[in-house]
Legacy VTK file of the C-alpha trace (Angstrom):
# vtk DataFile Version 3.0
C-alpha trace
ASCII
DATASET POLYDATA
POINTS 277 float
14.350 9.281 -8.122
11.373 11.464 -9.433
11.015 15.251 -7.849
8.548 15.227 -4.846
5.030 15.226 -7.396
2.571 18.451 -7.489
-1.188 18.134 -7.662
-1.524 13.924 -8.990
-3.074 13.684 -12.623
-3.217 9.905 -12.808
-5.939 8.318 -15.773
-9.066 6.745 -14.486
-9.242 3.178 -14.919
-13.027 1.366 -14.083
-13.374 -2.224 -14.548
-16.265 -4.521 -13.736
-15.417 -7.335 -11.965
-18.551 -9.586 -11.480
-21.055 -7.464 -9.287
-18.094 -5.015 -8.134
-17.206 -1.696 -9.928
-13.423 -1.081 -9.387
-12.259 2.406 -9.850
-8.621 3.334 -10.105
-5.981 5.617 -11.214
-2.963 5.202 -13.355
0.293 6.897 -14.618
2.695 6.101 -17.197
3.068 3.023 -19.283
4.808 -0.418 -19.428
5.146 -2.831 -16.693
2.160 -2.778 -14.082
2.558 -2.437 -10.708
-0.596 -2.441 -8.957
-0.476 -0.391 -5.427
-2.967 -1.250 -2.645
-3.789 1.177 -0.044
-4.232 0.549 3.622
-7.852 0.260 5.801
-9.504 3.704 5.981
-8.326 5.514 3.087
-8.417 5.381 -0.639
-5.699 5.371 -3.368
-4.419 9.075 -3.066
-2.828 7.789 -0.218
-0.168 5.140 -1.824
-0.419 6.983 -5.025
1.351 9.959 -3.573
3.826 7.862 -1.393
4.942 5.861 -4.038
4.622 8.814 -7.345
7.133 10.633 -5.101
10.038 8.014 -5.369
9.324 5.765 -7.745
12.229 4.809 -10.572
11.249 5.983 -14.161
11.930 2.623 -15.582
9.233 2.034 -17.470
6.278 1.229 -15.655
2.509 2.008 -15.471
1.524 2.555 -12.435
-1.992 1.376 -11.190
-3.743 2.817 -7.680
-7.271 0.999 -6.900
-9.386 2.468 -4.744
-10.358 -1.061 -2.019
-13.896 -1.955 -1.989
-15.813 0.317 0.037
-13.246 2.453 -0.104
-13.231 5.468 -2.846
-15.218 5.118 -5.727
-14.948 0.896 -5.550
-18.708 -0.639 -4.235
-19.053 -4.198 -2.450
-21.520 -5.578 -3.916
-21.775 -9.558 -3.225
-18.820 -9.066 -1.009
-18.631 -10.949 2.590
-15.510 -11.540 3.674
-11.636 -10.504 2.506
-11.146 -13.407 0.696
-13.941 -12.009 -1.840
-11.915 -8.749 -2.079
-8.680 -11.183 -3.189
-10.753 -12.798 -6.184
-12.014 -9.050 -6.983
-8.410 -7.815 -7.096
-7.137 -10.823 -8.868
-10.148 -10.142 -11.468
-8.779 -6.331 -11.976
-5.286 -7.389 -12.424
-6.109 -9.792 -15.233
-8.636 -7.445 -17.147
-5.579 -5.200 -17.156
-4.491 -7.614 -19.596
-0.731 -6.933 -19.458
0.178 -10.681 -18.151
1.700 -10.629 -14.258
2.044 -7.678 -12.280
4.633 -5.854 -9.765
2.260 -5.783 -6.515
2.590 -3.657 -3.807
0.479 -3.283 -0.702
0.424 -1.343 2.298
-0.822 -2.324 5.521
-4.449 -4.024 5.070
-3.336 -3.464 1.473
-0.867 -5.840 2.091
-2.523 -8.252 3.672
-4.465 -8.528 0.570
-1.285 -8.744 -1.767
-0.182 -11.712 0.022
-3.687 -13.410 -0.447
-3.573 -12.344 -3.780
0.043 -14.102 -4.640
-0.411 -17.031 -2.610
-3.898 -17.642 -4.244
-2.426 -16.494 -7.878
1.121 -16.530 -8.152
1.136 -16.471 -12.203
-0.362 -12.977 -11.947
2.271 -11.498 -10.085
5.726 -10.844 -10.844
6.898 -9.335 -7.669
5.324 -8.800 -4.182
6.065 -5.971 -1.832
4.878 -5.349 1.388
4.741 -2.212 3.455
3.882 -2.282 7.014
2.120 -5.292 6.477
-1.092 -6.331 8.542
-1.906 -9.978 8.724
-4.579 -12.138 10.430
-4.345 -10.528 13.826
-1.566 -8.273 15.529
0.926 -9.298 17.513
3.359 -7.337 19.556
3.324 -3.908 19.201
5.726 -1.119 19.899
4.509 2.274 22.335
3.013 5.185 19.948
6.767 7.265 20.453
7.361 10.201 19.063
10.865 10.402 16.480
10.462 14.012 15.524
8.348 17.652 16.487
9.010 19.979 14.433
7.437 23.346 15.873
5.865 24.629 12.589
4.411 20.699 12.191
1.158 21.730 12.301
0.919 24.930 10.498
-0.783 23.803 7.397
-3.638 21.258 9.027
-6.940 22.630 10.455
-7.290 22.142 14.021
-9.670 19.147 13.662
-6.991 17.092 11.606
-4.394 17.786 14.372
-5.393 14.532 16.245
-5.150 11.597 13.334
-2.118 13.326 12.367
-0.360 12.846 15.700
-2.085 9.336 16.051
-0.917 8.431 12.535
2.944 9.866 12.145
5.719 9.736 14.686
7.466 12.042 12.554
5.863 14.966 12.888
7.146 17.633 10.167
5.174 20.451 7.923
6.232 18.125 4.913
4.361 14.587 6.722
1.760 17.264 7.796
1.635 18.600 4.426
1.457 14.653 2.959
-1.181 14.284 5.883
-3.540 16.644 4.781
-3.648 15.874 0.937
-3.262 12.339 0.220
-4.412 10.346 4.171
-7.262 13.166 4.896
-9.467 12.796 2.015
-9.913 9.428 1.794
-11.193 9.115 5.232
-14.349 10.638 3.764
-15.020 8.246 1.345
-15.662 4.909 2.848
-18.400 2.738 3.448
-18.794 1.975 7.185
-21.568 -0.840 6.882
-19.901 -2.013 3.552
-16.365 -2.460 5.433
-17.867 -4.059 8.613
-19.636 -6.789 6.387
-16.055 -7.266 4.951
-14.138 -7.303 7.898
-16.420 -9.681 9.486
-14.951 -12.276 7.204
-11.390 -11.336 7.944
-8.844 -14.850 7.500
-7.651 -14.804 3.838
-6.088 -17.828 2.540
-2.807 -17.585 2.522
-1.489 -21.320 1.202
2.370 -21.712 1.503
2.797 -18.109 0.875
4.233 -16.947 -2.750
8.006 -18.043 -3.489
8.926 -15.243 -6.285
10.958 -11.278 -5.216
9.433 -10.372 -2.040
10.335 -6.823 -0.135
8.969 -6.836 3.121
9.302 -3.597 4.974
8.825 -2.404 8.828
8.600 0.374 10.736
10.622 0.171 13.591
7.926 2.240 15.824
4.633 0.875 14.107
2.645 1.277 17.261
-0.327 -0.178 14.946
1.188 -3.671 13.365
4.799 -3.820 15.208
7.517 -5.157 13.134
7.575 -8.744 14.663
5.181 -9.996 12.677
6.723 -8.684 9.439
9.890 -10.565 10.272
8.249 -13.784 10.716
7.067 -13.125 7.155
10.437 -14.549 5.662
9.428 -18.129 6.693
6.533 -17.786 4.092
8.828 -15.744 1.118
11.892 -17.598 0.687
13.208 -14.486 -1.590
12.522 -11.632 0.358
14.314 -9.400 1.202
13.923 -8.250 4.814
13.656 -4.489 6.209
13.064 -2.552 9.666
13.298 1.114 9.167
14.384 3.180 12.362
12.642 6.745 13.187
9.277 5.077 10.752
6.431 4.118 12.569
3.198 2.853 10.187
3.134 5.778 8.047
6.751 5.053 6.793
6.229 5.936 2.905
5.565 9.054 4.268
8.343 9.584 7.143
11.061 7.954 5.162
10.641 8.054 1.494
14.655 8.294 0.552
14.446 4.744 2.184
11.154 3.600 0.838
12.512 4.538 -2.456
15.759 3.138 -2.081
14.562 -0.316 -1.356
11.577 -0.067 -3.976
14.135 0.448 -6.387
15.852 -2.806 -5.297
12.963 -5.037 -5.394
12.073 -3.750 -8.968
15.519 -4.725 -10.224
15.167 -8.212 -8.588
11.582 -8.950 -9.479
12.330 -7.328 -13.530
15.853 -8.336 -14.087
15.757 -7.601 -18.246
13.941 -4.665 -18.221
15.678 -1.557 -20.179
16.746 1.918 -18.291
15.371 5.132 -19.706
16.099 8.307 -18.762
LINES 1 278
277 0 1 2 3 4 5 6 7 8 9 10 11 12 13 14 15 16 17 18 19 20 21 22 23 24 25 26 27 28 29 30 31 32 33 34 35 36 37 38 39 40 41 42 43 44 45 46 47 48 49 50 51 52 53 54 55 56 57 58 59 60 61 62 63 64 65 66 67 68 69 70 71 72 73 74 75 76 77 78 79 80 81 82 83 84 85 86 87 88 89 90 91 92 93 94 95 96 97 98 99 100 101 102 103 104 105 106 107 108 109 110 111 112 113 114 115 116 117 118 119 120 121 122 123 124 125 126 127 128 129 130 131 132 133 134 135 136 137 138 139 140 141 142 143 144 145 146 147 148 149 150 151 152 153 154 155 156 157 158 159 160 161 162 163 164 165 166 167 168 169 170 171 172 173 174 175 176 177 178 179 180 181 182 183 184 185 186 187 188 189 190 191 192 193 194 195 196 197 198 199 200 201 202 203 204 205 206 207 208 209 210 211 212 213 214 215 216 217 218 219 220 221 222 223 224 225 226 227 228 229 230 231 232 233 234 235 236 237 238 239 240 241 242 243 244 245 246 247 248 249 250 251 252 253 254 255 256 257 258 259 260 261 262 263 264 265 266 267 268 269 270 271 272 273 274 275 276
């Protein structure tokens, strides 16, 4: 596993893709894997999560901020299944043949558009938390953890997404909180995103066949973990997850076990890659 990471010097990547300027941030080199971010944020958020665990293996590591979210614009875009042929548009002007893709939440609902539309781009698919077409049933927002100095490091006007957000409630989720969720929230485009949204069913086809990790949080009070599970009858080799004491912000609240079974899915979807380190 990599150390916990310091202040995040990724390279900026921007890529045209028709009428839609994609902005995004990279690490490393090798094998891509493409991270999407969840509804509300922009890439800082899954950068962080994932910088902080993943395997050094060889990899270049690719963040996009979502249209209308960050420094990524909407233009000619009216409904999600627009944002799938955007993102399948970025991964091939990366120009490094398929891709290990990861989403989180709305992030992952794109993913799984993404694959089912273009499975030849994508040599892996893992989804975090996953939101699909509508949510089903949903667990009671329930505490795990309160630490008493939890909230020593965020201004009082943060204090309330932070307890909405994280049922583990720690100065190191706080810390996480305030760095990589916060900012993002500043940076979106409210009128862009509600054009989007309106169009919200992607097509999903049969679903995508290749190394699927599909993880839960046990207490996701926002997607539940039901509908995660019935996510196997589309993947036929995924492997299946529901993390205890994790709500939605589980990359954040569990990383040992987000890392753990990132690790996993990287050996299964890149089988004859070489070690380093």
């Amino acid at each position: 596993m990599r150390a916990p990471p310091g202040p995040l010097t990724g390279t900026d990547v921007d890529n045209q893709v028709g009428a839609v300027s994609v902005h995004a941030v990279a690490h490393g080199s090798g094998l891509p894997l493409v991270a999407l971010h969840g509804a509300g944020v922009d890439h800082r958020e899954i950068e962080a999560a994932v910088e902080a665990v993943v395997p050094d293996v060889g990899l270049r590591r690719v963040y996009p901020d979502l249209p209308g979210m960050g420094r990524t614009t909407t233009e000619g875009l009216n409904g999600n299944d627009d944002v799938v042929t955007v993102l399948a548009g970025f991964v091939e002007q990366l120009g490094e043949g398929p891709v290990l893709l990861l989403g989180h939440s709305y992030g992952a609902y794109l993913a799984r558009g993404l694959a089912a539309r273009r499975p030849e781009l994508v040599l892996g698919l893992a989804l975090v938390c996953p939101l699909g077409g509508g949510t089903g049933q949903v667990p009671e927002h329930q505490v795990v953890r309160q630490d008493d100095d939890a909230y020593d490091e965020l201004a009082p006007e943060q204090r309330a997404g932070f307890d909405e957000y994280l049922v583990v409630r720690t100065r190191a989720t706080a810390r996480r909180y305030r760095d990589s969720v916060v900012p993002g929230t500043t940076v979106e485009d409210e009128a862009a995103l509600e054009r989007v949204f309106s169009g919200w069913a992607i097509d999903l086809g049969a679903g995508y066949g290749g190394p699927t990790l599909v993880v839960a949080g046990r207490r996701d009070s926002t997607v539940g973990y039901a509908d995660a599970v019935g996510l196997l009858a589309h993947h036929p080799n995924a492997t299946l997850a529901v993390v205890d004491g994790a709500g939605h912000a589980l990359v954040h609240e569990r990383p040992e076990v987000f890392g753990a079974l990132l690790g996993e899915w990287i050996d299964r979807a890149w089988p004859h890659r070489s070690r380093r380190g």
